[in-house]
Backbone as a printed PyTorch tensor [residue, N CA C, xyz], in Angstrom:
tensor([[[246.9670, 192.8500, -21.1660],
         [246.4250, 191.6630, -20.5420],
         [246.1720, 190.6270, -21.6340]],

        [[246.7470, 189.3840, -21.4860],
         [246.4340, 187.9310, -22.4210],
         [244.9090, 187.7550, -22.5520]],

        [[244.5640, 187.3850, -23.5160],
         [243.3060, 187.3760, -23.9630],
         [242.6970, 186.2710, -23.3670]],

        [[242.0860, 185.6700, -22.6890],
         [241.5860, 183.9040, -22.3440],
         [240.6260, 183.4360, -23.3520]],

        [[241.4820, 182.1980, -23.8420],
         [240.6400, 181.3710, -24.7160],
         [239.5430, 180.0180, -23.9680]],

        [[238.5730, 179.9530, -24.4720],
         [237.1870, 179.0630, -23.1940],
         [236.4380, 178.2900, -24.2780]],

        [[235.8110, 177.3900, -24.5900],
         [235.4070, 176.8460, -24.5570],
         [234.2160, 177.4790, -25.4180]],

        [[233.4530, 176.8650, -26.5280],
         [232.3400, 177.9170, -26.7290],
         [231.2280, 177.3400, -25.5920]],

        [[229.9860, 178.0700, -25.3170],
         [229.1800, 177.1470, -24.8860],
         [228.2900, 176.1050, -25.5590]],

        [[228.2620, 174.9900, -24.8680],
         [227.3000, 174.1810, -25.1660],
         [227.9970, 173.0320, -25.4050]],

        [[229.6970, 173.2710, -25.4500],
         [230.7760, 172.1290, -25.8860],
         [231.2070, 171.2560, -24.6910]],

        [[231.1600, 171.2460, -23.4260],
         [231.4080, 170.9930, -22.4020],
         [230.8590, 169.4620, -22.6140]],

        [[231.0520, 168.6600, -21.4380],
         [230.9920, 167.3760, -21.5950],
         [229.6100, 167.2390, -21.0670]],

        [[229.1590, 168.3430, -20.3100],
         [227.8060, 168.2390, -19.1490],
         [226.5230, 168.8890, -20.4500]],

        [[226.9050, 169.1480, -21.6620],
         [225.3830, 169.3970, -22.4270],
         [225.2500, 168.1930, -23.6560]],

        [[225.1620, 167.3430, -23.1190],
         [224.7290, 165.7500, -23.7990],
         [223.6600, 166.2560, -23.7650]],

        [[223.1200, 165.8120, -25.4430],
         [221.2330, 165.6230, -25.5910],
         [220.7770, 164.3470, -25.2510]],

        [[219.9350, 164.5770, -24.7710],
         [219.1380, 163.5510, -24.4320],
         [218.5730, 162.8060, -25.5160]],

        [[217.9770, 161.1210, -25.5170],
         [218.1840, 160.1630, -26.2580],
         [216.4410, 160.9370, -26.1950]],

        [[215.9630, 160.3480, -27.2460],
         [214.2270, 160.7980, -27.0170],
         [213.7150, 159.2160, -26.1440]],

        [[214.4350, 158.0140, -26.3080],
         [213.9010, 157.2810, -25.2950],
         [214.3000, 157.3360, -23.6430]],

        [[214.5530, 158.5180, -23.4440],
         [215.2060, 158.9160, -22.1440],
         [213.5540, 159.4220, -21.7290]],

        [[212.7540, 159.9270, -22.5180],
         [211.6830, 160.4510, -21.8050],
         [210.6920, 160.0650, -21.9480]],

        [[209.8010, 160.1030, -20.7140],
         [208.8590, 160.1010, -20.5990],
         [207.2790, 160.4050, -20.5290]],

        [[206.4070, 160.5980, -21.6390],
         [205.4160, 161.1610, -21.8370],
         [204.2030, 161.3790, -21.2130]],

        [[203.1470, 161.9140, -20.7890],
         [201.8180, 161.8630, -20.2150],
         [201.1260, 162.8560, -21.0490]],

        [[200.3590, 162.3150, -21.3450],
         [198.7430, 163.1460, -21.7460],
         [197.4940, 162.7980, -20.5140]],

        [[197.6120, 164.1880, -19.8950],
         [196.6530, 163.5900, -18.2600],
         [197.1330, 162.9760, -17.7310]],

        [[196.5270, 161.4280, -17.7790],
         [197.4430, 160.5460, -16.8500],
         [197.7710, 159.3720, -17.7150]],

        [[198.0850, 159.4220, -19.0070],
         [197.7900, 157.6510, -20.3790],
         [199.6410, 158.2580, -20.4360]],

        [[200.5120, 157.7300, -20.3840],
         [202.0370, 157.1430, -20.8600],
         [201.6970, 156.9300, -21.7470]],

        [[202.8190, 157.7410, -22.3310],
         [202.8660, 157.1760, -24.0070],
         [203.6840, 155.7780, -23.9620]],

        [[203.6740, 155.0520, -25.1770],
         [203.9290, 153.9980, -25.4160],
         [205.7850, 154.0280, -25.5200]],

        [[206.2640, 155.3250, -26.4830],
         [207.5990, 155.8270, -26.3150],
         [208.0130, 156.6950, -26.7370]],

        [[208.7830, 157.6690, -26.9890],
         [209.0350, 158.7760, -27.2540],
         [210.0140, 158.6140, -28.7320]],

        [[209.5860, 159.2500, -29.6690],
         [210.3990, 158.9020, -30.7590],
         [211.4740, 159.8170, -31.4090]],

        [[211.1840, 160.9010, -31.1970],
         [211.8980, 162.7870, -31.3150],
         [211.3150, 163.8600, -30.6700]],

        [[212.4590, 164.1870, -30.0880],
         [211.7790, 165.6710, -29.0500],
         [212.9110, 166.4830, -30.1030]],

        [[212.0830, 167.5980, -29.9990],
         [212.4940, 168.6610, -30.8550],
         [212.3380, 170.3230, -30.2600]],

        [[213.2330, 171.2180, -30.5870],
         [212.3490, 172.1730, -29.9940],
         [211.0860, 172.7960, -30.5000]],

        [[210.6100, 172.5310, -31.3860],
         [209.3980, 172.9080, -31.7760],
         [208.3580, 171.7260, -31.8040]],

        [[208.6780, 170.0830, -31.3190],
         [207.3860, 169.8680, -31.4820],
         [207.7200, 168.0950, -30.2700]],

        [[207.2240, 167.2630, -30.3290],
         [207.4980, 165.7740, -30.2540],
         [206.6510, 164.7400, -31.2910]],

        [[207.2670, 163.2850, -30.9000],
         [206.8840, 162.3130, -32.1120],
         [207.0340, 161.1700, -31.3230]],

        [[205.4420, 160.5120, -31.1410],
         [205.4760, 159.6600, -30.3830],
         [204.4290, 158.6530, -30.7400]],

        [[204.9810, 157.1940, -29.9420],
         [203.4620, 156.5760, -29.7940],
         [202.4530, 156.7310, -28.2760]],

        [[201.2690, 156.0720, -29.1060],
         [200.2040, 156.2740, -27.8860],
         [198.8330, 155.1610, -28.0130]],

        [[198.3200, 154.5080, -27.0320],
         [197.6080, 153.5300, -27.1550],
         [196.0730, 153.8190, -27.9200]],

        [[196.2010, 155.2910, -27.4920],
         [194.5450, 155.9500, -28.1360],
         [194.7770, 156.9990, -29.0210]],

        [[193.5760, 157.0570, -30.1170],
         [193.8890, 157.8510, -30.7240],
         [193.3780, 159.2890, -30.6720]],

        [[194.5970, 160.6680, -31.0220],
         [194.4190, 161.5460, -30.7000],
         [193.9720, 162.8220, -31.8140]],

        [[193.1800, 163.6170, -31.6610],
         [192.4990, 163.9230, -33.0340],
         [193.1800, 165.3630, -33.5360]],

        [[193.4440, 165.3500, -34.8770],
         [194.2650, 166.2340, -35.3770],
         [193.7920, 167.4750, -35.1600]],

        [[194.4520, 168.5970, -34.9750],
         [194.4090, 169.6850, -34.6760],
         [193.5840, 170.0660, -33.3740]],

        [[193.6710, 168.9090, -32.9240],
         [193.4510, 169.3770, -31.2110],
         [194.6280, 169.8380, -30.2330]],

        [[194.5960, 170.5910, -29.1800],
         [195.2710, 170.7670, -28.2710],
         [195.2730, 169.3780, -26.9670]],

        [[196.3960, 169.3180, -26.8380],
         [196.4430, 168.3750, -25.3230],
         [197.4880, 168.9950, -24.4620]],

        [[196.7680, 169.2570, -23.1840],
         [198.2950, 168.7510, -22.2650],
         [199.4550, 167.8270, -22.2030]],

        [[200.3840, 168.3160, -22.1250],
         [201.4880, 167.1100, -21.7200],
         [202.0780, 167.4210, -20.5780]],

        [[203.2820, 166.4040, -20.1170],
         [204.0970, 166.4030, -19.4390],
         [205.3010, 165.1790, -20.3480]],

        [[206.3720, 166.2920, -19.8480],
         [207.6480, 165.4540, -20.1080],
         [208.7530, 165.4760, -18.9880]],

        [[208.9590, 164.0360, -18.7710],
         [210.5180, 163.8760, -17.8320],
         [211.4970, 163.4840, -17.8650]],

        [[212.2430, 163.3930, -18.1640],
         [213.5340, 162.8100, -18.4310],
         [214.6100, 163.2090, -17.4950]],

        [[215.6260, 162.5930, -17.1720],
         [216.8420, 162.9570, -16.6210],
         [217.1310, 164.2290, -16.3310]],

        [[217.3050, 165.0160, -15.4280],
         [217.0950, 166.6020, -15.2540],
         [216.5930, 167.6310, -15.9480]],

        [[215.3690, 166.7960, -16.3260],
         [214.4940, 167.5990, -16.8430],
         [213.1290, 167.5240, -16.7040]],

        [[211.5340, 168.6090, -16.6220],
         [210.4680, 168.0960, -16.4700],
         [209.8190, 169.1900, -16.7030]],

        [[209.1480, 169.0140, -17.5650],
         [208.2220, 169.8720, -18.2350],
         [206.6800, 169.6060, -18.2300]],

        [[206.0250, 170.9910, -18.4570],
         [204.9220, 170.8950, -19.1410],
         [203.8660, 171.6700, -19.8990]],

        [[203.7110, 171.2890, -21.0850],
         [203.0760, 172.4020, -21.6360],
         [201.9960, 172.0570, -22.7330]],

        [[201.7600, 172.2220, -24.1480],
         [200.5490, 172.0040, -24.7110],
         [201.4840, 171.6970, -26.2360]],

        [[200.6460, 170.4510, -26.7420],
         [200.9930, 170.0720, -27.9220],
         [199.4930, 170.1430, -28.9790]],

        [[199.6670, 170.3870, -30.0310],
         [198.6800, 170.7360, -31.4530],
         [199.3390, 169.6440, -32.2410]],

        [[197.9140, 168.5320, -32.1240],
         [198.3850, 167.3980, -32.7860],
         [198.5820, 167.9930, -34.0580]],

        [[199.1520, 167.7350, -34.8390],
         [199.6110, 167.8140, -36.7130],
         [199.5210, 166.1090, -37.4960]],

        [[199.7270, 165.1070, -36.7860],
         [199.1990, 163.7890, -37.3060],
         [199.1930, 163.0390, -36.1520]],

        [[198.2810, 161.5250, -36.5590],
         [197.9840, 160.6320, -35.7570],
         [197.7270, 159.4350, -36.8970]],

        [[198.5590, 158.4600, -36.8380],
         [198.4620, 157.2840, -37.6100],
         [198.3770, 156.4220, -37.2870]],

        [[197.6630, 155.1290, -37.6610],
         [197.0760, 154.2660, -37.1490],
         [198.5880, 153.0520, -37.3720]],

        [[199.1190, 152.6760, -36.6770],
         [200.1220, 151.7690, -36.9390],
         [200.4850, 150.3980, -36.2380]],

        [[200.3490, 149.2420, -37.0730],
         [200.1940, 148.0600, -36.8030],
         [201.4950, 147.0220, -36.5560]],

        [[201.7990, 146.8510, -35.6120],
         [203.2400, 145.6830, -35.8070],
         [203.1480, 144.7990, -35.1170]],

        [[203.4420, 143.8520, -35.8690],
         [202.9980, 141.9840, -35.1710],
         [203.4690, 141.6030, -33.6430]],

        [[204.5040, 142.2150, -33.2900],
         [204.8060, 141.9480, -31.8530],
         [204.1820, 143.0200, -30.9770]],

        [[203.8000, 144.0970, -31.0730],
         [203.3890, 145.2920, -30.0500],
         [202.1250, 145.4600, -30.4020]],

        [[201.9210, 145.7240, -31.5900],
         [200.3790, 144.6900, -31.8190],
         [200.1410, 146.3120, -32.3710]],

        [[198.8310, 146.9160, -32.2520],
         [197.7780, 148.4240, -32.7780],
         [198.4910, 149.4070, -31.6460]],

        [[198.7840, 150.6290, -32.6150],
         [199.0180, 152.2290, -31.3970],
         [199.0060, 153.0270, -32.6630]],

        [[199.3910, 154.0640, -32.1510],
         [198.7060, 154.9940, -32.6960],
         [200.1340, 156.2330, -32.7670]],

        [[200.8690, 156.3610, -34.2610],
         [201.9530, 157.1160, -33.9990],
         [201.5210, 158.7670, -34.5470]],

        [[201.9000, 159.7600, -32.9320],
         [201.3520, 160.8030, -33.1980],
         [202.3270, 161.5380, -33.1490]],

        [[202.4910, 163.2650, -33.9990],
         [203.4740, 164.0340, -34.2560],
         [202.7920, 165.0840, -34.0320]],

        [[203.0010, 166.1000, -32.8060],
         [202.7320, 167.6190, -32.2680],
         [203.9070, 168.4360, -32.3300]],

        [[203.0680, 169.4070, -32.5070],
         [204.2450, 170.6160, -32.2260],
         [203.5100, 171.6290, -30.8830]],

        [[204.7370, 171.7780, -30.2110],
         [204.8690, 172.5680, -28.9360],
         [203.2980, 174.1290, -29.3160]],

        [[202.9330, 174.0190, -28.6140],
         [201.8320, 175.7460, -28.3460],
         [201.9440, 176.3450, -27.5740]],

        [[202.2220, 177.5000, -27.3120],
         [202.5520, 178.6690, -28.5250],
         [203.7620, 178.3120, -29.1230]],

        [[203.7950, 177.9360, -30.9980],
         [204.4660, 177.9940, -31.5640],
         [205.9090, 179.0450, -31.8930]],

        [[206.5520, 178.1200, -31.3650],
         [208.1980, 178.9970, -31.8250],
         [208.7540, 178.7120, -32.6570]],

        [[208.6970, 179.8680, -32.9480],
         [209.8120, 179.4010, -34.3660],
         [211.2500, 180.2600, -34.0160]]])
């Protein structure tokens, strides 16, 4: 019998990553400002308030056939200023329970 040659997975035209401004953030009910890197171990975002390091928060994420939710461990929160969008606050979590 001929062997069939396929495709590896994940090469197909239907597993496009998603842009990180494809999604959409919530802590409770505050939208983040925008999504800057989703990762599998963590996200990188802005946010109007500031969130205190090594705390836990809920999230939710949605994007295009996708919707999640689970718990982020802030790791930073920086205070960041730009003349047109004016004061927010750029914060970097990683996913809890940590995978590595």
């Amino acid at each position: 019998m001929a062997e069939r040659k396929t495709d590896p997975p994940g090469s197909g035209k239907g597993s496009k990553r998603l842009k990180p401004e494809q999604y959409e953030l919530k802590i409770r009910w505050e939208k983040a400002r925008q999504v800057l890197d989703v990762s599998p171990t963590g996200v990188r975002f802005d946010f109007d308030t500031p969130l205190k390091v090594g705390t836990k928060y809920p999230i939710s994420l949605a994007a295009p056939g996708v919707n999640f939710s689970t718990t982020i461990e802030v790791s930073r929160c920086q205070l960041t200023v730009e003349p047109p969008s004016g004061r927010f606050f750029r914060v970097t979590g990683r996913f809890f329970p940590y995978v590595e």
